[in-house]
N, C-alpha and C positions, 0 to 999 in steps of 0.2 A: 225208033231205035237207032237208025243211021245219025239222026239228029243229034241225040246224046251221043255217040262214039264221034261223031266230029267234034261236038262240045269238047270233050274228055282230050281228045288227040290235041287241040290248038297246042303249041309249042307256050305262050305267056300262060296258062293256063298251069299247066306241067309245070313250068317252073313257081310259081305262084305255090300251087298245093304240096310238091317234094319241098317245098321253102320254109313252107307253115307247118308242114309234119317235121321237118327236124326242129324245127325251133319247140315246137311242143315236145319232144323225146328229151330234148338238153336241157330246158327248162325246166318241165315237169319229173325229171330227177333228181337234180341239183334242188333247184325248191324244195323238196321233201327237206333237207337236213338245215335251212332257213327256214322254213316252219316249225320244226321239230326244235331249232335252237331258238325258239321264241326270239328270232331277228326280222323280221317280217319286211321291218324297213331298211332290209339290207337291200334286196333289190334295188327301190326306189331309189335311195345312194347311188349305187354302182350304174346307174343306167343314166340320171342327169350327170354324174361325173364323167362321164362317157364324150359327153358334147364338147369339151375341151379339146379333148385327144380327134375326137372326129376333124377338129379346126384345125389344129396343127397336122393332123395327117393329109388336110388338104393343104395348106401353107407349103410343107415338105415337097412333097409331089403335082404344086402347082395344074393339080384337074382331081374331078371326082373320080381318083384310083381306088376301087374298093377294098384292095390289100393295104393301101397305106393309109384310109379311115379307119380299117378296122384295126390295124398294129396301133395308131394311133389312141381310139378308144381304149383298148386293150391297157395299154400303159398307163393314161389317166385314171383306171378305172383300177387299176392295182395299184395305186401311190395314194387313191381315193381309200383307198380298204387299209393299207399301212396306217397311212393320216388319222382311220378311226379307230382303229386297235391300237395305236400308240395314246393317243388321246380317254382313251377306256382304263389304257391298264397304266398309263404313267402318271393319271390327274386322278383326279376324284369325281370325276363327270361319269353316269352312267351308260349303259350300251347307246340306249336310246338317246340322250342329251349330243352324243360323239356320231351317233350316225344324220340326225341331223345338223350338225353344226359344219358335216363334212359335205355333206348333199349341197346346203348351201353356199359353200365355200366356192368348188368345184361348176357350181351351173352358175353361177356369177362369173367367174373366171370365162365358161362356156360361152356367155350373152354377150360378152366385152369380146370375145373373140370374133365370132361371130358379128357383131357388126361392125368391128375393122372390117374384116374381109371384105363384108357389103358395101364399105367405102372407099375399097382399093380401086372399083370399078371392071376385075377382071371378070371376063366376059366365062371361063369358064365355074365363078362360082355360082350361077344360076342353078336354082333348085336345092342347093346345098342343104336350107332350111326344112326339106324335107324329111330329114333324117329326126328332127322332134318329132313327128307324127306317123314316120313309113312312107314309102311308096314302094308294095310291093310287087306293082304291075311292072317296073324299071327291073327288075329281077333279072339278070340273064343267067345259061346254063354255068358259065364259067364261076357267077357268085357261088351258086348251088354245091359247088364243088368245093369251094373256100370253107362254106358255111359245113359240107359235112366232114371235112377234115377237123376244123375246131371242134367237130360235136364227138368225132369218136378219138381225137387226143382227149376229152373232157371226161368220156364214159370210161376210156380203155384205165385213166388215171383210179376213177371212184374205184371200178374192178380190182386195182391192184392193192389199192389201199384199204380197202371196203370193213376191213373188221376193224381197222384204227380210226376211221368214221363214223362208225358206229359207235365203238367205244366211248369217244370224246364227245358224240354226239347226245348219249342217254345218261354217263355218267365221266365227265372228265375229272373229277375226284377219285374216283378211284381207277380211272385210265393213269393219271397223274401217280401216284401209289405203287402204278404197277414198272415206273420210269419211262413212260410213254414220253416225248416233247410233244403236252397237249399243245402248248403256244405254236408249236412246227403246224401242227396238225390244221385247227383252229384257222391260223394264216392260212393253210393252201385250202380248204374247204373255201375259204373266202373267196380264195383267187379264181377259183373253178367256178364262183358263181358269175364273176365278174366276167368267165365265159360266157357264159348262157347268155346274156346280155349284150356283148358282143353278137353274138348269131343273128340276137331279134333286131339290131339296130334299123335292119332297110327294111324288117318288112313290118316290126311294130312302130319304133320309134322310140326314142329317148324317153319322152313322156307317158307311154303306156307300156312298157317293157317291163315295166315290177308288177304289172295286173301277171305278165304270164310266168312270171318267177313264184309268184304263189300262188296264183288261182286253182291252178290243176294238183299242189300239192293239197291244198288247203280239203277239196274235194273230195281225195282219194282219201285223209285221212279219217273223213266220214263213215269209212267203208270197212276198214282192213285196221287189225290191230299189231301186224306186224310192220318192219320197218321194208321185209324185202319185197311183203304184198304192196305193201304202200307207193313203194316206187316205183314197181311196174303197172301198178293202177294209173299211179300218177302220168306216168308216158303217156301210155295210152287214152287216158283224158287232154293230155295235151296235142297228142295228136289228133283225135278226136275235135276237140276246138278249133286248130289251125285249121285242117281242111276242111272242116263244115266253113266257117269265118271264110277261107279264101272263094271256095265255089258261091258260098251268095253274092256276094262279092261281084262275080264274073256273071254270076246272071243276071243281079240286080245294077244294072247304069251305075255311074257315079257315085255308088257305096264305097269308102276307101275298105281297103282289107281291114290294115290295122284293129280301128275301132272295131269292127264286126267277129274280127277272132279275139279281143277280148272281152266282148259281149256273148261270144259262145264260150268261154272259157270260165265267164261270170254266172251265166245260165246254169254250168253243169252245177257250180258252187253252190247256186240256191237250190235243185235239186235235190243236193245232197245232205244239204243241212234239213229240208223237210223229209225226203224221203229213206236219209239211210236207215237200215234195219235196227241199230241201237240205239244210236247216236241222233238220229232225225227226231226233228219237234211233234213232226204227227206220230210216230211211235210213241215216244217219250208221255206226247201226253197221251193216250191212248192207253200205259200204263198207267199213269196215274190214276187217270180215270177210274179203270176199272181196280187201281185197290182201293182209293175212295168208296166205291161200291163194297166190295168186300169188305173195307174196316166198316161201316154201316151195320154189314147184316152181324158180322160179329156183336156190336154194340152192343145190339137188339136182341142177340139170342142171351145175350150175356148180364142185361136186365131182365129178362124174362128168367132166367134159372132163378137170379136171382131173387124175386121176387115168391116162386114159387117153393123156394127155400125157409124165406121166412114168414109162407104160411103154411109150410109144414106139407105143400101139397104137390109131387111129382108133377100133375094135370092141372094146375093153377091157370085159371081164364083171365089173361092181362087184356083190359079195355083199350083198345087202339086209340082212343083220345089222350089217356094216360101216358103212354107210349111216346104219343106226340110231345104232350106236355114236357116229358124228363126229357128229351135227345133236343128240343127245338125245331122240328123240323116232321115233315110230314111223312110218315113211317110208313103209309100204305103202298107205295110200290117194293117197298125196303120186305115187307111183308109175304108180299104174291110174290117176288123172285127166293124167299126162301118158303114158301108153302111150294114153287114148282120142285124148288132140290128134295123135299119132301120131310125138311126140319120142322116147321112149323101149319096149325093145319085151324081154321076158321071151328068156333064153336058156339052151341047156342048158353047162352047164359044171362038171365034179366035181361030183356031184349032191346027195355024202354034205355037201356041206360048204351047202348051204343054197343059195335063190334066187338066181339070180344078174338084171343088167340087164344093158344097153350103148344106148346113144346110137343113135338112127339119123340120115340123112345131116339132117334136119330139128331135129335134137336136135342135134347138134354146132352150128348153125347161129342157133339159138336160144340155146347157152351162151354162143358168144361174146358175143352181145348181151345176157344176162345176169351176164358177166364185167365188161364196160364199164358195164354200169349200175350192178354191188356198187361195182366202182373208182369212180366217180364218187361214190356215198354219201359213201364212208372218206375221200375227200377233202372 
């Protein structure tokens, strides 16, 4: 016990996991409305566009000043988002065609930056490189502070604006209609992601930064069919990620954080696409399944009436070979799960010539109503 409260207490540790839960709260709410606006590769944009402004905000302030990387990014990362909505709505090029075209624009620009610097020879750009990847062990308390100012300027904005977010989010046609400035809207939604992005730069990195702008929203939308469950899910899946990802991390050697909270962030993902209650593939097929099963026994009672229709006989003994024969397919367990419901019941009849059934008064009763439901299909 004392073991773990020293673990817990270390000072890089603390800063580490308060780093990776806000980045999970900022991210994993702003992501909801980039998932939800089918921009997915908005992240990925705004976070390689990001390594430009990181270069210049070291250039300006001549050392790694973590206020003037991140004003830095910040800036590139908003003239990155303009560049794509101007290219979306003044060209003919679609969301996707303009969000890459700006991704690449911008980490070109980034790469070329980036190794001027490395051939300036200044001794404090060492390590600079690390901000593609993270280093969130380099963490101090002072980041920590940077980092949750921009997170709740980011939250306190959604709060203020939140029904004009919504609105342009599920329908900006008729936001647009109501004299909304969707395009106002639309733009700052953008900007506020190119927050979130900002926050993760030191502890995800340029490169995996768009894993945590949609991982945790993608998740949650597994889960919750509303927008306001969705986003609070989504936090708390982001947070969730971040400090699991940062504590193995710190137990495990030489694990960087980065990769590992987005490996828990990807984990929850796959989770939730197998296990959510509607929405998950073992659910999903598990219903099928079982009306596969039920369209079967309907089938089945539903040749059986009718056969016993057109011999005139309420109690008509249908040969379970027959059975087979009309459906293609082997009818005997199709048979004992309705003999258990107590529709159908085993009878003796010519015995050389194979099993025989017949309907009971519950079975007749239940074809009809699976006669009316096949009729209704065909129609």
């Amino acid at each position: 016990m004392s073991g773990l409260l020293a673990f817990l207490s270390d000072y890089t540790i603390q800063n580490v996991a308060l780093g990776a839960a806000i980045l999970g709260v900022i991210s994993g709410v702003l992501g909801c409305f980039a998932v939800l606006r089918q921009q997915s590769l908005l992240g990925d944009t705004l976070s390689h566009a990001a390594l430009p402004g990181i270069c210049l905000g070291f250039i300006f302030a001549g050392t790694r000043e973590l206020s003037a990387i991140l004003a830095g990014a910040l800036l590139t990362g908003i003239l990155a988002a303009l560049f794509m909505l101007a290219l979306s709505r003044r060209t003919r090029l679609k969301t996707d065609a303009a969000l890459g075209i700006s991704l690449s624009v911008f980490f070109a620009i980034g790469i070329v930056l980036l190794t001027y610097i490395q051939g300036t020879g200044n001794a404090a750009q060492g390590g600079l490189d690390t901000f593609l990847f993270g280093q969130a062990a380099a963490i101090l308390r002072s980041d920590i502070y940077v980092m949750g100012t921009i997170t709740l300027i980011g939250l306190g904005l959604v709060l203020a604006f939140w029904k004009e977010f919504k609105l342009v989010t599920f329908d900006p046609g008729f936001a647009g209609s109501l004299g909304m400035p969707v395009t106002v809207v639309e733009t700052a939604l953008t900007l506020l992601i190119a927050l979130a992005v900002v926050v993760g730069l030191q502890m995800v990195g340029v490169v995996l930064m768009a894993a945590m702008v949609i991982a945790p929203a993608a998740a949650a939308r597994q889960w919750v069919r509303s927008l306001e469950a969705m986003v609070i899910l989504s936090a708390l899946m982001g947070i969730i990620a971040g400090v699991s990802g940062a504590l193995v991390s710190a137990l495990a050697t030489g694990l960087a954080t980065g990769p590992l909270v987005v490996l828990a962030a990807s984990a929850l993902v796959l989770v939730s696409i197998f296990l959510a209650p509607e929405r998950g593939l073992l659910w999903s097929g598990l219903r099928r399944w079982r009306a596969e099963r039920h369209l079967r026994g309907r089938q089945v009672l539903a040749t059986m009436y009718e056969l016993a229709a057109a011999h005139d006989n309420p109690a008509y003994p249908a040969e379970q070979s027959m059975l087979d024969a009309y459906h293609g397919l082997g009818t005997g367990k199709v048979l004992h799960r309705l003999q258990g419901r107590g529709l159908v019941r085993r009878t003796t009849h010519m015995p050389q010539e194979g099993i025989h059934w017949e309907l009971t008064e519950d079975g007749r009763h239940e074809a009809r109503r699976s006669l009316a439901a096949l009729g209704k299909d065909e129609s």
